[in-house]
NUVONU-681765 format. One line per field, with one value per residue: residue number from 1; residue in three letters; z, y, x of N, C-alpha, C in turn. Coordinates in pm, whole numbers, plus 50000, padded with zeros to 5 digits. Layout:
resi	[NUM ...]
resn	[ALA ...]
n_Z	[Z ...]
n_Y	[Y ...]
n_X	[X ...]
ca_Z	[Z ...]
ca_Y	[Y ...]
ca_X	[X ...]
c_Z	[Z ...]
c_Y	[Y ...]
c_X	[X ...]
This chain:
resi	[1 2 3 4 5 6 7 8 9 10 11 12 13 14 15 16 17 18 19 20 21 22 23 24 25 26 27 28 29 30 31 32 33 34 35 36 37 38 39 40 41 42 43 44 45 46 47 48 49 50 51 52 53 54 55 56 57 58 59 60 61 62 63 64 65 66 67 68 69 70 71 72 73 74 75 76 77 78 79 80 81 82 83 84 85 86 87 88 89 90 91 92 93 94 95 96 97 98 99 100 101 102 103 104 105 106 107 108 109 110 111 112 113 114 115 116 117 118 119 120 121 122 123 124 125 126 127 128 129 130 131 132 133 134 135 136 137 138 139 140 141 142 143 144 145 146 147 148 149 150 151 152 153 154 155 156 157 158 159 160 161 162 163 164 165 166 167 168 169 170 171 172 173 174 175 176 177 178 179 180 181 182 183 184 185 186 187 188 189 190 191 192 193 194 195 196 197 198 199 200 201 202 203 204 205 206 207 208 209 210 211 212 213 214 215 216 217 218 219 220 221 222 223 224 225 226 227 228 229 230 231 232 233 234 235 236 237 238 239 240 241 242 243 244 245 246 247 248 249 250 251 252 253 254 255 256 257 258 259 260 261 262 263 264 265 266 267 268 269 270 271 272 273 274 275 276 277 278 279 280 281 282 283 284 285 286 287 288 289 290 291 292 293 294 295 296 297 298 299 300 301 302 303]
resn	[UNK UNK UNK UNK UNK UNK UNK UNK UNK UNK UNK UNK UNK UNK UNK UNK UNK UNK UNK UNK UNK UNK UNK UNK UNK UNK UNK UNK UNK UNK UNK UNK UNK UNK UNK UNK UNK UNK UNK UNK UNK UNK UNK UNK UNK UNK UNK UNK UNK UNK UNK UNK UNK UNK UNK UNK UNK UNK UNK UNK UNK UNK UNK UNK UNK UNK UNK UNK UNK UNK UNK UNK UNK UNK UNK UNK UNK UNK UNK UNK UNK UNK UNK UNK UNK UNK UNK UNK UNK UNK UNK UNK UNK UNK UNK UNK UNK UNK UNK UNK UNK UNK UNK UNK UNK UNK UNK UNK UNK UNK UNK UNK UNK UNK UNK UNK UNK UNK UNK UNK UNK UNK UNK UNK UNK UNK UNK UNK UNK UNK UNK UNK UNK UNK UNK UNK UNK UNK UNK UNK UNK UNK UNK UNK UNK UNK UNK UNK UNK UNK UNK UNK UNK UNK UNK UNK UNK UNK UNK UNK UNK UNK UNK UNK UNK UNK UNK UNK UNK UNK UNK UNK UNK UNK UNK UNK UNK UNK UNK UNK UNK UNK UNK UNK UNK UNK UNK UNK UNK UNK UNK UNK UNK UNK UNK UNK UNK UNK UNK UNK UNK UNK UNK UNK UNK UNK UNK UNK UNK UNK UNK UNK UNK UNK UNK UNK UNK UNK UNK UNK UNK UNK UNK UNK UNK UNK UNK UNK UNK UNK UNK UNK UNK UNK UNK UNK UNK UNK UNK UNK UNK UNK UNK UNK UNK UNK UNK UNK UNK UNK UNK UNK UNK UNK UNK UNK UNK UNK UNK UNK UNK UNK UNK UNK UNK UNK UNK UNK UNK UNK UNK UNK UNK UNK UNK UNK UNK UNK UNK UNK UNK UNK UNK UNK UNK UNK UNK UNK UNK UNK UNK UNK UNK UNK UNK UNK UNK UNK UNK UNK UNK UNK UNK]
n_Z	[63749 63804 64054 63999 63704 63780 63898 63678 63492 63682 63757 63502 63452 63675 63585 63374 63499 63567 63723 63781 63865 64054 63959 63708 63580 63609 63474 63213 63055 62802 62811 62781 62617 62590 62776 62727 62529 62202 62144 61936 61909 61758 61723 61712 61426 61347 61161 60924 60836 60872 60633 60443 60356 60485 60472 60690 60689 60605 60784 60973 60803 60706 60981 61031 60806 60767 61054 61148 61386 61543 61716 61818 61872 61812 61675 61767 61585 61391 61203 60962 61023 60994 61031 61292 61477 61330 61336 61132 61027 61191 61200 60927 60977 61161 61001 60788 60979 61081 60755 60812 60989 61204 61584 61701 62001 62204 62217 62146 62388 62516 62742 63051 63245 63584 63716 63795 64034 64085 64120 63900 63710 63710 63622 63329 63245 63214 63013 62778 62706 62635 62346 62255 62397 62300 62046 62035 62115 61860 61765 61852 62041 62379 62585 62669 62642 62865 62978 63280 63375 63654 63956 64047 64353 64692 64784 64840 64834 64577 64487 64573 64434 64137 64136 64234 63925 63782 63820 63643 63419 63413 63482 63269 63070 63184 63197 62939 62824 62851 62944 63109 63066 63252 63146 63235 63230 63149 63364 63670 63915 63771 63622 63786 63864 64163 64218 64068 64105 64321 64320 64151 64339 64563 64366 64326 64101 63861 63652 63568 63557 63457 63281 63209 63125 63027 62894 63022 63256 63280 63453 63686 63780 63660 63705 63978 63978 63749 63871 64120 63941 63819 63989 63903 63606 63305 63079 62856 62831 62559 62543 62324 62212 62089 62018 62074 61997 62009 62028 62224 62402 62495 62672 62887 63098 62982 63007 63355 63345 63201 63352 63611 63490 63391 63688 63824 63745 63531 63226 62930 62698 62539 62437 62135 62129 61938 61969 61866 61686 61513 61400 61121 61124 61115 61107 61421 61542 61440 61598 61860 61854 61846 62061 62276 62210 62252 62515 62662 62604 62739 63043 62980 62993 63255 63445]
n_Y	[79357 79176 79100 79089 79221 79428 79544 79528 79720 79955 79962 80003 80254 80447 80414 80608 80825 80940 81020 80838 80798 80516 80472 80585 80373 80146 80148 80110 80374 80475 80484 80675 80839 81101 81391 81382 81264 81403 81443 81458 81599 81561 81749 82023 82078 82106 82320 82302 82003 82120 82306 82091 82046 81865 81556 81320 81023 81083 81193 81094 81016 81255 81406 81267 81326 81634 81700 81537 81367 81110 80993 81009 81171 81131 81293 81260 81497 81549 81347 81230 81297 81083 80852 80849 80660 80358 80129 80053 80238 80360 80106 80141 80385 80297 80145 80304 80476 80284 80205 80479 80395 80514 80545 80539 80734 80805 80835 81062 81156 81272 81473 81338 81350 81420 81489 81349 81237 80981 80607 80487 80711 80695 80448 80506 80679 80541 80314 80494 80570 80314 80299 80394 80327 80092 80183 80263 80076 79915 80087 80030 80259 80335 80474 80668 80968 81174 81476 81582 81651 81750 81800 82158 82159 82157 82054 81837 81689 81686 81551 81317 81248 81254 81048 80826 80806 80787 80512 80269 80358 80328 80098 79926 79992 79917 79622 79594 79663 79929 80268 80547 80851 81166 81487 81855 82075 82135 82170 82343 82279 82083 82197 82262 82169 82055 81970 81783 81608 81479 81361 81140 81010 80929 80765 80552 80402 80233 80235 80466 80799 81117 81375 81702 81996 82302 82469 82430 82528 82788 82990 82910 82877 82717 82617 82541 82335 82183 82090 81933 81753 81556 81343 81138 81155 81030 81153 81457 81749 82008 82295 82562 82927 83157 83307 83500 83730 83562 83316 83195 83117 83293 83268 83114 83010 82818 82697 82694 82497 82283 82209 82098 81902 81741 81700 81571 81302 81199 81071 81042 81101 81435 81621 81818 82060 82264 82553 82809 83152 83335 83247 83020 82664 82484 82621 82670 82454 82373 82591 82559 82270 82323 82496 82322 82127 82280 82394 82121 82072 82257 82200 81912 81993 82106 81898]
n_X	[64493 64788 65043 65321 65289 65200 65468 65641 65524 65579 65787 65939 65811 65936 66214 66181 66125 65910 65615 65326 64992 64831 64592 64621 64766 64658 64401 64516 64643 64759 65098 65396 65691 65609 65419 65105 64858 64771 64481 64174 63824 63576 63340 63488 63521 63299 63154 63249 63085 62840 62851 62888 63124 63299 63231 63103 63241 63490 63621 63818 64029 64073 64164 64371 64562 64513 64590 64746 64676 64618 64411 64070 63772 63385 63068 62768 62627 62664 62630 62347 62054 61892 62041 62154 62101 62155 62299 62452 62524 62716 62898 63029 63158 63356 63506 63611 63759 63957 64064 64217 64372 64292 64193 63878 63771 63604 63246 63014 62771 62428 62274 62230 61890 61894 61679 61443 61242 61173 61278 61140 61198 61449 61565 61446 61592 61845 61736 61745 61996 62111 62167 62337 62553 62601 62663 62924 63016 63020 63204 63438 63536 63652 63489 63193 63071 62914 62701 62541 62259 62201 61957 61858 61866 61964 62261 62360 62131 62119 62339 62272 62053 62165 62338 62215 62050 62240 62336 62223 62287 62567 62585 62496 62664 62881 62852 62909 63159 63229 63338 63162 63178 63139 63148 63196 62919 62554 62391 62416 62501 62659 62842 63089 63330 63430 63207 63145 63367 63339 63070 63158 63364 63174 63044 63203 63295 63468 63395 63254 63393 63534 63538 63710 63637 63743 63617 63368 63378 63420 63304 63293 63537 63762 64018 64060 63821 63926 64168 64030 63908 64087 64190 64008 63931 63892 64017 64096 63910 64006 63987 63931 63944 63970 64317 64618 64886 65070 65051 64893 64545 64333 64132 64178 64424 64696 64938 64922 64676 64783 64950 64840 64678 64912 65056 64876 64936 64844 64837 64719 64476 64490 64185 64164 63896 63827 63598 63602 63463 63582 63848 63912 63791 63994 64216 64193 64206 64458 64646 64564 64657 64948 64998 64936 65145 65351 65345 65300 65600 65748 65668 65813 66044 66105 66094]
ca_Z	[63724 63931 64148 63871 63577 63796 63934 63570 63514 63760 63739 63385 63512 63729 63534 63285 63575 63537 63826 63741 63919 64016 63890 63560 63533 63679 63382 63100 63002 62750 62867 62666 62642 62634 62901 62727 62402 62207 62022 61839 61911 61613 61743 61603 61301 61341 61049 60817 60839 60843 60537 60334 60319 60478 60543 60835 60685 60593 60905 60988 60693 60717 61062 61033 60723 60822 61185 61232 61483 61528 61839 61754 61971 61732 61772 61625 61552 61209 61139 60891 61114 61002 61034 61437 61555 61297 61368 60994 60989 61243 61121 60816 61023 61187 60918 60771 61108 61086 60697 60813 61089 61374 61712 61770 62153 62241 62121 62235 62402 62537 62884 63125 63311 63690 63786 63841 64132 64140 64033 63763 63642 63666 63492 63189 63162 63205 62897 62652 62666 62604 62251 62278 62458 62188 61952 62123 62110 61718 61749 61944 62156 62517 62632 62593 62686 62878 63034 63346 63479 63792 64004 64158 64477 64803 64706 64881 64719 64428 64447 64546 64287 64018 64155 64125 63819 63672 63838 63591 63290 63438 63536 63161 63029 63250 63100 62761 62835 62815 63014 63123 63148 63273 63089 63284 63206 63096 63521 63738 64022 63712 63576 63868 63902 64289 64236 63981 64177 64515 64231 64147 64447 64638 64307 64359 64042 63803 63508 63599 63519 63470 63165 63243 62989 63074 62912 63085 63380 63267 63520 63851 63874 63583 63767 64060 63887 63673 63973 64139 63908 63773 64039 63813 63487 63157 62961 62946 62670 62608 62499 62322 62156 62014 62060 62072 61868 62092 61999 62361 62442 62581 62794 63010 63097 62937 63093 63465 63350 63187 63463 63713 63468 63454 63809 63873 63697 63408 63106 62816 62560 62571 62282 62116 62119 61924 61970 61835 61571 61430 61346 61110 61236 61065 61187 61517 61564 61444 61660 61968 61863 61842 62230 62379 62196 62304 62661 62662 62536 62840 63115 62979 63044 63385 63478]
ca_Y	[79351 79086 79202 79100 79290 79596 79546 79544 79853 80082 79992 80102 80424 80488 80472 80725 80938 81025 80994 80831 80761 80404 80461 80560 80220 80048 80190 80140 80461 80470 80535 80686 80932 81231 81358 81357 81244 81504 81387 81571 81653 81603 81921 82137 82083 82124 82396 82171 81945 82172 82389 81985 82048 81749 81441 81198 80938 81127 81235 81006 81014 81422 81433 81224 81372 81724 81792 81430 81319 80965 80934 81095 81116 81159 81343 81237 81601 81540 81271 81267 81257 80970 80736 80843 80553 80330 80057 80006 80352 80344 79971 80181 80460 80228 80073 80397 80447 80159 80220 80533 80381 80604 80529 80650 80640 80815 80867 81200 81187 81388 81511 81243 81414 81348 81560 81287 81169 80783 80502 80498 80802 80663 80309 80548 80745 80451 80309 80601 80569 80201 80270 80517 80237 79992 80230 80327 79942 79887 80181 80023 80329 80287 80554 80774 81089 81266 81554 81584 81745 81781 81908 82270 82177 82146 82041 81656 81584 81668 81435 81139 81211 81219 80876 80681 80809 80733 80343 80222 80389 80266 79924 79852 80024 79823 79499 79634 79762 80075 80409 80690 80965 81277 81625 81969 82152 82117 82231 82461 82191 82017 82283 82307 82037 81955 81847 81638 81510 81449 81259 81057 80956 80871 80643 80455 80294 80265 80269 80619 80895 81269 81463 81825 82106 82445 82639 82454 82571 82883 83054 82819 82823 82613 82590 82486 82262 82074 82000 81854 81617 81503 81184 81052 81152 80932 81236 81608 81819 82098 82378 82695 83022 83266 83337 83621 83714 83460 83135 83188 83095 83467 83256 83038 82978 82688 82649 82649 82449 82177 82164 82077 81765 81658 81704 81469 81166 81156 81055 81008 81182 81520 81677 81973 82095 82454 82638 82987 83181 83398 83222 82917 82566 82400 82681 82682 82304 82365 82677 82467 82194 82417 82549 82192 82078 82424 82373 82034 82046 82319 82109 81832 82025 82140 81767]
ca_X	[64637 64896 65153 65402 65286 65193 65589 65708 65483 65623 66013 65975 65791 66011 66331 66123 66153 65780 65520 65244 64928 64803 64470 64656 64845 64481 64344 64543 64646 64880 65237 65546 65799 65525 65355 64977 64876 64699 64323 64071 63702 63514 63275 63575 63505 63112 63114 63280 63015 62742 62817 62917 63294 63364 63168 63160 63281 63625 63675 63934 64164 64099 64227 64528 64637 64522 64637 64845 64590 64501 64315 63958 63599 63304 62994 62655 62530 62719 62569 62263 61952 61785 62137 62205 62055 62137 62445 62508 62669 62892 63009 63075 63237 63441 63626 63651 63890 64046 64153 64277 64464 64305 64120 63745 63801 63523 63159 62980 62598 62359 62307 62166 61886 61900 61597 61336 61201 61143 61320 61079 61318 61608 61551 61400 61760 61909 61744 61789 62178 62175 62190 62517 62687 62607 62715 63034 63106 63056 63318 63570 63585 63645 63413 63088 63072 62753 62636 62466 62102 62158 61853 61873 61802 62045 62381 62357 62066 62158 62450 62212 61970 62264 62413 62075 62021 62327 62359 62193 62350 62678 62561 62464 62771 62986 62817 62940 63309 63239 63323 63083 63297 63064 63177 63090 62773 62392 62322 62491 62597 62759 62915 63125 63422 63421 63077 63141 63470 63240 63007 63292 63426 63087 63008 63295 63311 63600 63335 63226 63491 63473 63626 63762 63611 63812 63531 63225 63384 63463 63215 63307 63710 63820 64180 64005 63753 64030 64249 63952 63853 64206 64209 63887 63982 63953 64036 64066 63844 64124 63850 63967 63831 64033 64467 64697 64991 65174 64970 64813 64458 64285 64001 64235 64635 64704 65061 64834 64575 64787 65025 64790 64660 65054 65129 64826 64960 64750 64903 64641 64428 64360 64099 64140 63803 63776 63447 63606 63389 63707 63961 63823 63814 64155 64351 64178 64278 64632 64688 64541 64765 65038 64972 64954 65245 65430 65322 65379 65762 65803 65634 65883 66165 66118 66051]
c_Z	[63836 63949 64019 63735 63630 63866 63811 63507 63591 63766 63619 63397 63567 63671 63430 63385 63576 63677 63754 63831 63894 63923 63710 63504 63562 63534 63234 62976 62915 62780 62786 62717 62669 62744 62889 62557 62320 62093 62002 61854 61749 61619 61700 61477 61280 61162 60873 60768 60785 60703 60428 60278 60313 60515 60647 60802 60607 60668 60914 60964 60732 60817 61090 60896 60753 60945 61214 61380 61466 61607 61877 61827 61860 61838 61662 61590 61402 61104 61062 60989 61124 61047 61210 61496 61448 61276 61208 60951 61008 61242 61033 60888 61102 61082 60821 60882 61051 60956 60714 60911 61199 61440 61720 61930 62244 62130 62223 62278 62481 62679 62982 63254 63461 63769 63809 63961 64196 64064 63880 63657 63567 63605 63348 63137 63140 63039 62740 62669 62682 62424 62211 62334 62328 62076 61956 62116 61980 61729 61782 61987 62275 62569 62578 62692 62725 62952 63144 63401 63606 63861 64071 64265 64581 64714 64729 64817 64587 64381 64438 64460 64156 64016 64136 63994 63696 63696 63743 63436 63298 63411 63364 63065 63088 63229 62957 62766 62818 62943 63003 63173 63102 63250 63160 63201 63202 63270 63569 63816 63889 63648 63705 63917 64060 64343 64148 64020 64297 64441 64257 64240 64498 64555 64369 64251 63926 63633 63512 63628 63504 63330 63154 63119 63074 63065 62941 63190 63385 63414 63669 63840 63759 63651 63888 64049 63816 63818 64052 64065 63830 63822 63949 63703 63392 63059 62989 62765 62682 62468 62457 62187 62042 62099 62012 61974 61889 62074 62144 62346 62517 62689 62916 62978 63124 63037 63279 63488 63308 63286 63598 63661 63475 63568 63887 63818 63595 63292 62943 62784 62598 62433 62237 62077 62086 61868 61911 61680 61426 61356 61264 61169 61171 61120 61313 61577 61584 61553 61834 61967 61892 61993 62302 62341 62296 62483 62709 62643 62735 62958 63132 63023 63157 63494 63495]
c_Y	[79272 79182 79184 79180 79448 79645 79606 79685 79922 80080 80041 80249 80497 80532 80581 80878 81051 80955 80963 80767 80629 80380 80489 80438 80148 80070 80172 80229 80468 80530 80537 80806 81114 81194 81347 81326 81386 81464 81491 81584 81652 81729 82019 82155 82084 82214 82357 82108 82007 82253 82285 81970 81956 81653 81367 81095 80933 81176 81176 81043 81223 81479 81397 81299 81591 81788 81667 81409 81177 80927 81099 81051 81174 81182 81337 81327 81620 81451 81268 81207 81107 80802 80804 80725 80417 80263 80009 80127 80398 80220 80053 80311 80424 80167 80177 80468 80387 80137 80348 80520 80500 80485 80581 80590 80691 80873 80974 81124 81270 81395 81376 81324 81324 81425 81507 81245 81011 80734 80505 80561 80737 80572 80430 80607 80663 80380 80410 80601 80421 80175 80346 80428 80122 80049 80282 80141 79897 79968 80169 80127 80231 80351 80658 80874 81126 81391 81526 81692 81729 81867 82043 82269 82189 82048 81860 81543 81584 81559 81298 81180 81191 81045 80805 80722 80744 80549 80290 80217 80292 80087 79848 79892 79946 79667 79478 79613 79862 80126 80472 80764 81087 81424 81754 82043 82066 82155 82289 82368 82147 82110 82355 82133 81993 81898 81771 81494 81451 81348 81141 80994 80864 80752 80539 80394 80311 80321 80393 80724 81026 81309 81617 81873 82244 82526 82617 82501 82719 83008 82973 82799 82736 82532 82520 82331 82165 81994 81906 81744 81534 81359 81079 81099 81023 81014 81379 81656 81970 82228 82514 82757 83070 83314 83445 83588 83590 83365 83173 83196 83195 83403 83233 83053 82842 82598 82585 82509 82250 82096 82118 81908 81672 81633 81612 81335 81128 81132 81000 81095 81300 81598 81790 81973 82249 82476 82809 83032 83253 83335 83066 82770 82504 82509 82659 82548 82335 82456 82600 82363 82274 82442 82378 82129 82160 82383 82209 82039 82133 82210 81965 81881 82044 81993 81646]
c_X	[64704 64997 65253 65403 65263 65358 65687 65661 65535 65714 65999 65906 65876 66165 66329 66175 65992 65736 65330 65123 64833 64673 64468 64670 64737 64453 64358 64604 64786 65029 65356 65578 65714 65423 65177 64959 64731 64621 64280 63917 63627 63419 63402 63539 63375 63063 63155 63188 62875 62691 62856 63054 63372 63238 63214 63228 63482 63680 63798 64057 64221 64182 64362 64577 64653 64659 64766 64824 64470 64436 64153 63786 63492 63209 62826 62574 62585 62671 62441 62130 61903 61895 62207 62191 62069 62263 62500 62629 62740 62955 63074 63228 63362 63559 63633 63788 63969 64097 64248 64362 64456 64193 63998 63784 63689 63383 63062 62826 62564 62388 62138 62065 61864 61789 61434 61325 61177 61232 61270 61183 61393 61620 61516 61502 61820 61914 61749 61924 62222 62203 62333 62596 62717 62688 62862 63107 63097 63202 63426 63581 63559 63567 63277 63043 62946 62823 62534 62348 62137 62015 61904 61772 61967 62154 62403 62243 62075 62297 62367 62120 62029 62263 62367 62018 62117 62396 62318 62265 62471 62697 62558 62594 62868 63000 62886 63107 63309 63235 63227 63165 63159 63159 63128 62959 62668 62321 62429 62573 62657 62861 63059 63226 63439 63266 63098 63245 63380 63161 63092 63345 63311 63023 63072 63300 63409 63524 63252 63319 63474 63621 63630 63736 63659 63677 63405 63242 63434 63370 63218 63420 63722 63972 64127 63952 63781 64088 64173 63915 63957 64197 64120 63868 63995 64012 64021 64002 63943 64060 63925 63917 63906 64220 64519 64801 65119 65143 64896 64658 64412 64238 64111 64421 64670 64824 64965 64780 64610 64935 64943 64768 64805 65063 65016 64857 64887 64854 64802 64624 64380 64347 64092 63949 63791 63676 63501 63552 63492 63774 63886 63812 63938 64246 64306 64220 64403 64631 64673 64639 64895 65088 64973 65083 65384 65430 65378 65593 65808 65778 65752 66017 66179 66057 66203]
């Protein structure tokens, strides 16, 4: 970005009266009158899928007409086994998008393990998530989501055995345009947001990001855990179970949790992601929507 366009960027921030962080405006992040925009998790709807209710390739239309959500991360455990790996059917899934006038902005993958020993390793993780980047770029998303192995060993090497494991992923993702934004869990150090922020930082690289899950951190400080990894944020996964007679979220305190991502300058997408067994998954969406909108509106006022 030139000094001129990042000048013209921040006088109109500023007269918003919002605070926004440079690494937001570095980034791209979409900027308007709200303070986060609120996407969809296609894992919500997992049981949909599974029992033939809905197909993948109605996703789209389903979600914008459904919930009135056009910015949407897919997840290829919906997909029909033998077409995961197979770029004809997310061309197809793409312009399925694109007549329903949404965004895939991110595409889910697995967990990157970081518990080898040699180079050898790490080139071999490297190439198993060059086909998730490829596929993430038929998709026009900007990003693909992992999981990290961390080793359980000492807490430093487990950072440098992450970091060379994941240079490579990065390096070939960064060739592409694509993000790696790292999600908590699949190991204990990852499951734990100021290791994944300490990750983050010591990478150094803009194409390596971190995406805040409330309920992988449910067991290491989520409040903690979030605020930590806010500065390196592409996105927040906004994870919930089961709510009270109040719309409220039992696990976590939403108001907390999404005042910490405001008050760091974030301003993009965050995903409803509902994992709750009770309530089914279209209400559990709406009711989640419901709570971020709710929270949101307050947040705006006291601003």
């Amino acid at each position: 970005m030139n000094r001129r366009t990042f000048l013209k960027r921040t006088t109109g921030i500023c007269m918003t009266g919002l605070v926004i962080s440079p690494w937001t405006i570095a980034n791209g992040q979409a900027l308007s009158s709200e303070l986060y925009t609120i996407g969809l998790s296609m894992y919500s709807l997992r049981f949909l899928f599974k029992d033939g209710s809905l197909e993948v390739f109605d996703y789209p239309a389903f979600a914008r007409d459904t919930f009135g959500i056009t910015e949407l991360d897919v997840w290829d455990g919906a997909f029909p086994p033998d077409r995961k790996t197979d770029p004809t059917y997310y061309q197809e899934l793409k312009r399925h998008a694109d007549k329903a006038g949404t965004n895939i902005f991110l595409l889910m993958a697995g967990p990157v393990d970081a518990r080898g020993k040699t180079r050898k390793d790490h080139v071999a993780q490297g190439a198993l998530f060059e086909g998730a980047v490829e596929n993430a770029v038929i998709l026009g998303s900007k990003y693909v989501r992992v999981f990290l192995k961390a080793p359980d060993i000492d807490r430093n090497e487990a950072l440098t055995h992450s970091i060379d494991t994941l240079k490579p992923i990065v390096s070939y993702a960064k060739h592409r345009g694509i993000i790696i934004a790292i999600e908590p869990g699949a190991s204990e150090w990852a499951k734990q947001g100021d290791f994944l922020a300490d990750l983050a930082r010591e990478f150094d690289d803009p194409n390596l990001r971190l995406m805040p899950d409330f309920g992988k951190m449910k067991d290491h400080d989520p409040y903690g855990g979030t605020e930590a990894m806010m500065p390196y944020a592409s996105g927040v996964s906004a994870k919930s179970h089961d709510f009270d007679a109040d719309g409220n979220e039992v696990n976590f305190d939403y108001e907390r949790l999404m005042k910490t991502v405001v008050d760091s300058g974030f301003r993009g997408i965050v995903a409803i992601e509902y994992e709750g067994k009770v309530t089914p998954p279209v209400e559990g969406v709406l009711a989640t929507k419901k709570l971020l909108q709710r929270v949101r509106a307050e947040l705006g006022r006291n601003r």
